[in-house]
C-alpha positions in Angstrom: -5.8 -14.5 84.6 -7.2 -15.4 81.5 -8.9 -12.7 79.1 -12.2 -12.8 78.1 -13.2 -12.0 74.1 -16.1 -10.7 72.6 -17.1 -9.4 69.2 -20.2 -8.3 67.2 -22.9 -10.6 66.5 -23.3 -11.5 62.6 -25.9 -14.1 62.1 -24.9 -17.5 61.9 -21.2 -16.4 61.4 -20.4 -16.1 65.1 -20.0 -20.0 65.5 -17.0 -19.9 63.0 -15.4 -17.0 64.6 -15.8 -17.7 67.7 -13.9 -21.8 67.1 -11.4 -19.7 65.5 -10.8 -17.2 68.0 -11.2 -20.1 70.8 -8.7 -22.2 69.1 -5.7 -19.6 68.3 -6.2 -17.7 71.7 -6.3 -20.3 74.2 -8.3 -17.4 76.0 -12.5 -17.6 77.2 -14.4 -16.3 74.2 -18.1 -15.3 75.3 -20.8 -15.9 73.3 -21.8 -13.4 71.6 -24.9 -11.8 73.2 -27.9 -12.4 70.6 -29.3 -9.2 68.9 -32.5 -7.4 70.7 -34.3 -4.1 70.3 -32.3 -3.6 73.6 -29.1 -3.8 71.8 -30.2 -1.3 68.9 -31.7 1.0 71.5 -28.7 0.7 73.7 -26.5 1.4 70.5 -28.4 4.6 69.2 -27.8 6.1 72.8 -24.6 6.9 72.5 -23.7 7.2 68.6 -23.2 9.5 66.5 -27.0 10.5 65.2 -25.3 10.2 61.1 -23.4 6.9 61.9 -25.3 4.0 60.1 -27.0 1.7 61.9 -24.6 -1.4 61.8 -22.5 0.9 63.7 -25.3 1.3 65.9 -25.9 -2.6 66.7 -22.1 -3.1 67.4 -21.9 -0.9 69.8 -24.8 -1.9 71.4 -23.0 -5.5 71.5 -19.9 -4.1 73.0 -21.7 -2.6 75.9 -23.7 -5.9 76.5 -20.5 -8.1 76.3 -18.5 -5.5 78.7 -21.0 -5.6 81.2 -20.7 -9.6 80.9 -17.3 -9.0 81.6 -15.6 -8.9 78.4 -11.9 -7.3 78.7 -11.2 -8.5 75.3 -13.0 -6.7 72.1 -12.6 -7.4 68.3 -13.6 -6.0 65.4 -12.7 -6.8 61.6 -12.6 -3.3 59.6 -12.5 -3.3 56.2 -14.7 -1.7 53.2 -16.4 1.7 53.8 -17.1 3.7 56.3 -16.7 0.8 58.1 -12.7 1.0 58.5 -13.4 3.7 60.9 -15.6 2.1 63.1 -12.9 0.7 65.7 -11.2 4.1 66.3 -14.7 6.2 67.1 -16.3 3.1 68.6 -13.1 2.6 71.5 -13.2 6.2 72.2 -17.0 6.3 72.8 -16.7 3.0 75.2 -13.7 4.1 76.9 -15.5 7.9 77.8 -18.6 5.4 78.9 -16.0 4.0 81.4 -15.2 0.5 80.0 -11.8 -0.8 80.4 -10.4 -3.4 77.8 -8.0 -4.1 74.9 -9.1 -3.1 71.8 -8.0 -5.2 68.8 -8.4 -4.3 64.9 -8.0 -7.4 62.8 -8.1 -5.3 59.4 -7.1 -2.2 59.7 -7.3 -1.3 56.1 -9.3 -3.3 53.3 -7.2 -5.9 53.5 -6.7 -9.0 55.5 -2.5 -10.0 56.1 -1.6 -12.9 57.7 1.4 -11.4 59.5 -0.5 -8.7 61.1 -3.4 -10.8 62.4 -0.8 -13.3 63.2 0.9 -10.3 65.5 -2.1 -9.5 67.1 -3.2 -12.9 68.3 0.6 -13.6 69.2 -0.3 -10.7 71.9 -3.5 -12.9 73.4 -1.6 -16.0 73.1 2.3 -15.8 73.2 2.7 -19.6 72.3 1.0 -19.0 69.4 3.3 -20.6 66.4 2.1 -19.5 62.6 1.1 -22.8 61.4 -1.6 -23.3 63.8 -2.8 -20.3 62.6 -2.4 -21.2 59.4 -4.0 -24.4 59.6 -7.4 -23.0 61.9 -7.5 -20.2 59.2 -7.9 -22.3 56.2 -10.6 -24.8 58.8 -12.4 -21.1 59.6 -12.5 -20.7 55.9 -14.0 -23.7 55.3 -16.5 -23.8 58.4 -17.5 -20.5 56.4 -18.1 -21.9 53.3 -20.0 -24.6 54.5 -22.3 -22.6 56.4 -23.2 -20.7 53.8 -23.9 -23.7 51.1 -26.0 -24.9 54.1 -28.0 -21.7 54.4 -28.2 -21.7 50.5 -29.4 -25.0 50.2 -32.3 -23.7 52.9 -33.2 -20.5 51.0 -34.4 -22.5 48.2 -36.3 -24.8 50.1 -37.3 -23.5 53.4 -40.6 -21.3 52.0 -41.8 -25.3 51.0 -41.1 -27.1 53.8 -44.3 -29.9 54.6 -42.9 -29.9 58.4 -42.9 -26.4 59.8 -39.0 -25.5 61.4 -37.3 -28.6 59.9 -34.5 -26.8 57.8 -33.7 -24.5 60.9 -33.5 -27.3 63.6 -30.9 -28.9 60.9 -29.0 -25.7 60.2 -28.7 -25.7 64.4 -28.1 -29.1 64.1 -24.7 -28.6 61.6 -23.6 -25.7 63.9 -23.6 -28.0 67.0 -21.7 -30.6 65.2 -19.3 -28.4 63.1 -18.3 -26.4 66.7 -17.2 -29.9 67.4 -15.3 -31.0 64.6 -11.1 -31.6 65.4 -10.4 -30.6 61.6 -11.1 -30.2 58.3 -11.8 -33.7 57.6 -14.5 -34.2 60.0 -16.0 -30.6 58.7 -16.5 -31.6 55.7 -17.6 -35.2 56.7 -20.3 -33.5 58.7 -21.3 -30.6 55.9 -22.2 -34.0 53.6 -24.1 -35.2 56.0 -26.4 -32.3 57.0 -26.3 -31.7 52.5 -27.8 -35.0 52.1 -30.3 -34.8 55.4 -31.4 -31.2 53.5 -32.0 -32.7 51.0 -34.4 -35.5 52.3 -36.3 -32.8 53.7 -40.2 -33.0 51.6 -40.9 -30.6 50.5 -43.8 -29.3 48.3 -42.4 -26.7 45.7 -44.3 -25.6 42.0 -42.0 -26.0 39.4 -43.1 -22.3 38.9 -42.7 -20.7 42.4 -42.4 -17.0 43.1 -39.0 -16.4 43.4 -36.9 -13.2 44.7 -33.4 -12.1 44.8 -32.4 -10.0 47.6 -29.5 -7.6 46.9 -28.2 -4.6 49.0 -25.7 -3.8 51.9 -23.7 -6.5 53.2 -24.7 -5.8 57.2 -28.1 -5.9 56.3 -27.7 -9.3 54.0 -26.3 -11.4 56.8 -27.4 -10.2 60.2 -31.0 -11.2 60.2 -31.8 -8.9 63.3 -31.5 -6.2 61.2 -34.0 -6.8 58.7 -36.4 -8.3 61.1 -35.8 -11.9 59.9 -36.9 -10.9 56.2 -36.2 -14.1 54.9 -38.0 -16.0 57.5 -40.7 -13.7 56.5 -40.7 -14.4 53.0 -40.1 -18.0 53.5 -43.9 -17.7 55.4 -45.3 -16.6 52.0 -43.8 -20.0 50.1 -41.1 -17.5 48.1 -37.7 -19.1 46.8 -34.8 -16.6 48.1 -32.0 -15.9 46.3 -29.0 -13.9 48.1 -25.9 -13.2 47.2 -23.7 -11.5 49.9 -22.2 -14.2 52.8 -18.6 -14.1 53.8 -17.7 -16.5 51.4 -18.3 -13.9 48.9 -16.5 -11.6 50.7 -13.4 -13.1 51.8 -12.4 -14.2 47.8 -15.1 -14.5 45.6 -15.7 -10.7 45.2 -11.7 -9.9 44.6 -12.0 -12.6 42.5 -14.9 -11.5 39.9 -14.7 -7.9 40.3 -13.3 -7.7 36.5 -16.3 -9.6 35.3 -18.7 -7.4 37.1 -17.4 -4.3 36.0 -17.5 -5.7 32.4 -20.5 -6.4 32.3 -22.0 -3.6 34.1 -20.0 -1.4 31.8 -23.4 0.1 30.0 -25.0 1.3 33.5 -21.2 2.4 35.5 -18.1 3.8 34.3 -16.6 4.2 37.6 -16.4 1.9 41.1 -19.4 2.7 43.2 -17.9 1.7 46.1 -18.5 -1.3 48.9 -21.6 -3.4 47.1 -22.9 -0.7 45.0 -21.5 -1.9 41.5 -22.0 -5.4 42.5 -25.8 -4.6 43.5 -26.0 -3.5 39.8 -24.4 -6.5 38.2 -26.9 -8.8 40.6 -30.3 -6.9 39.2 -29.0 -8.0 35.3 -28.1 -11.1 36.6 -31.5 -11.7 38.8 -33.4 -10.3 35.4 -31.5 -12.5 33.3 -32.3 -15.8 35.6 -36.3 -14.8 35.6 -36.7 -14.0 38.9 -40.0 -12.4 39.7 -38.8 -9.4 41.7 -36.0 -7.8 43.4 -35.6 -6.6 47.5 -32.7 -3.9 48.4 -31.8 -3.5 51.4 -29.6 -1.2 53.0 -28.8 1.0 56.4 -30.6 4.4 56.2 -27.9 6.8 54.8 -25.3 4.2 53.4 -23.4 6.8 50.5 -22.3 3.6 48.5 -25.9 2.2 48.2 -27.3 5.1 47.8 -24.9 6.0 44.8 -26.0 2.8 43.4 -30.3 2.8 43.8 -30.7 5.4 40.8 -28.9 2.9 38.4 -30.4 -0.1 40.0 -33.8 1.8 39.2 -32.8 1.8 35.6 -31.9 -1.5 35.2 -35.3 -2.8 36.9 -37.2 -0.4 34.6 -35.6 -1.9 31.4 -35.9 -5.1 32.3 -39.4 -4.7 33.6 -38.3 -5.8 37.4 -40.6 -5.4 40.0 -38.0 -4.2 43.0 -38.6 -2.6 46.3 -35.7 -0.9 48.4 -36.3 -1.2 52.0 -34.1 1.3 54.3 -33.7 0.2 58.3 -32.7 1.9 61.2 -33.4 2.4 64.7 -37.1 3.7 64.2 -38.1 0.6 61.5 -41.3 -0.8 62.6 -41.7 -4.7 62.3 -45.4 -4.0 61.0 -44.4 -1.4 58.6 -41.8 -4.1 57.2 -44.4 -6.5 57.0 -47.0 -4.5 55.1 -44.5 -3.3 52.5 -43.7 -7.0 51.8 -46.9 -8.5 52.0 -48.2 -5.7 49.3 -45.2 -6.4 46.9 -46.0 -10.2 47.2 -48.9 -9.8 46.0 -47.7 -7.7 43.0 -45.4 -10.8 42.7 -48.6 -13.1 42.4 -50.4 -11.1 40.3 -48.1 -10.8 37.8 -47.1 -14.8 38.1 -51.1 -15.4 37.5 -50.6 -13.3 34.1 -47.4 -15.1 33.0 -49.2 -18.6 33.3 -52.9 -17.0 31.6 -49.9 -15.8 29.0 -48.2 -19.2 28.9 -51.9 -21.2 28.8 -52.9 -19.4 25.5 -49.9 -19.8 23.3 
């Protein structure tokens, strides 16, 4: 009988996963169930009332892919508080009732090849490393990929002459890219969704508002979670800038950490923890670039972010950057959201119309 996987929704990211998983398993991988207030909701009910709120959607997917009949349940670990999330989360599901195999890919902060390799060996015995190998390095790719795709989008999308044409291509490159044999035809089909992207008119000022979203890495990627902010700011013809995807993640972030702690160096002396110094290299970098204003966002109660917002406060005060930090759980209203972006957009434009009077008289 074969199993049937599951894991926690994650934006765009679950086509990716879910090719990988598919392809290394040999086992049924459901999709995972999109995010609703139901989820949330659903989540909240039984967690912890401290735990933050990604904790909260995840579990909320596990109960909705279990009662699909998931037997099968993954979840990454890694950074934060977030390496304990697979120990409290099976023990809550299993007192619920649930029956299924519980698997950890990263049980520390760390991915190793030999232990994911182990664990997958136990969902598919004929497993041999080098097919592993190679639909790892394809994954990575997929990955990276997506998220020059959804880059290429942030900077347009908000000028877009035909409403929903960057999204139906996005869908589009997922459709394709689930199809792809290899790397070759990835990357085949990534050019060819780059260049259809970039046919797309458009109708952007050279001097557009433009804003750099920073914050938590949940609440950067899973678009539930925010209530679709950048959709929302896309609707108000904003440029987006934001840095946190996987790609960052799985090397980029190892890979600049020096450089970010140099040149933070005058605002931290120490490692904030998860995104926290990062967030404060990103607001010198976002000032630096002339952006016109700044959104954090973060899960109400996340220690690292927290840490961080006093120093991110100074920077932006320095450097004279409008920035707005927006805190979500359970209780967030949509139209709360809404009203606190639609009143810092207009502080945006405001200050835009000065810069041009400014720029006029000299």
């Amino acid at each position: 009988m074969k199993e049937i996987i599951a894991f926690p929704h994650l934006g765009s990211y679950c086509h990716p996963i879910k090719r990988l998983l598919k392809n290394t398993t040999n086992q049924k991988v459901m999709d995972t169930p999109q995010i609703t207030k139901k989820t949330i909701n659903m989540g909240s009910k039984y967690s912890p009332d401290s735990v933050c709120v990604p904790f909260k959607y995840n579990l909320g997917n596990y109960i909705e892919a279990l009662e699909q009949g998931a037997t099968v349940l993954i979840q990454a670990g890694g950074g934060c508080r977030y390496r304990y999330y697979a120990e409290v989360q099976e023990t809550i599901l299993r007192d619920l009732g649930y029956e299924f195999k519980f698997i950890q890919i990263i049980g520390k902060s760390h991915l190793r090849l030999n232990e994911i390799y182990k664990l997958l060996k136990k969902l598919n015995p004929k497993l041999k490393k080098r097919k592993l190998i190679h639909e790892l390095i394809t994954t990575f790719f997929y990955i990276k990929y997506l998220d020059k795709i959804e880059e290429l989008i942030r900077e347009r999308i908000g000028f877009e002459e035909k409403k929903n044409s960057f999204i139906k291509l996005k869908n589009n490159f997922l459709k394709e890219a689930d199809k792809t044999k290899g790397f070759l035809s990835l990357k085949r089909c990534f050019f060819k969704y780059k260049r259809k992207i970039k046919k797309v008119k458009i109708n952007k000022p050279k001097n557009c508002i433009k804003v750099g979203i920073i914050g938590e890495l949940y609440t950067a990627m899973e678009p539930f979670s925010t209530y679709e902010l950048e959709k929302m700011l896309a609707s108000y013809h904003v440029e987006i800038k934001r840095f946190t995807n996987l790609t960052y993640l799985l090397w980029k972030k190892a890979l600049f950490a020096p450089y970010i702690k140099w040149k933070s160096k005058r605002y931290c002396k120490y490692k904030l923890g998860a995104d926290g110094l990062d967030n404060v290299y990103r607001t010198l970098w976002l000032s630096k670039h002339k952006f016109d204003g700044i959104i954090h966002t973060k899960p109400t109660g996340c220690t690292p972010e927290i840490g961080a917002i006093p120093i991110i406060m100074r920077v932006a005060k320095e450097k004279k950057m409008p920035i707005i930090f927006l805190s979500f759980d359970e209780q967030t209203s949509n139209e709360g959201l809404k009203t606190r972006i639609e009143a810092f957009y207009d502080l945006l434009s405001i200050r835009k119309e000065e810069e041009n009077e400014r720029i006029h008289r000299n």
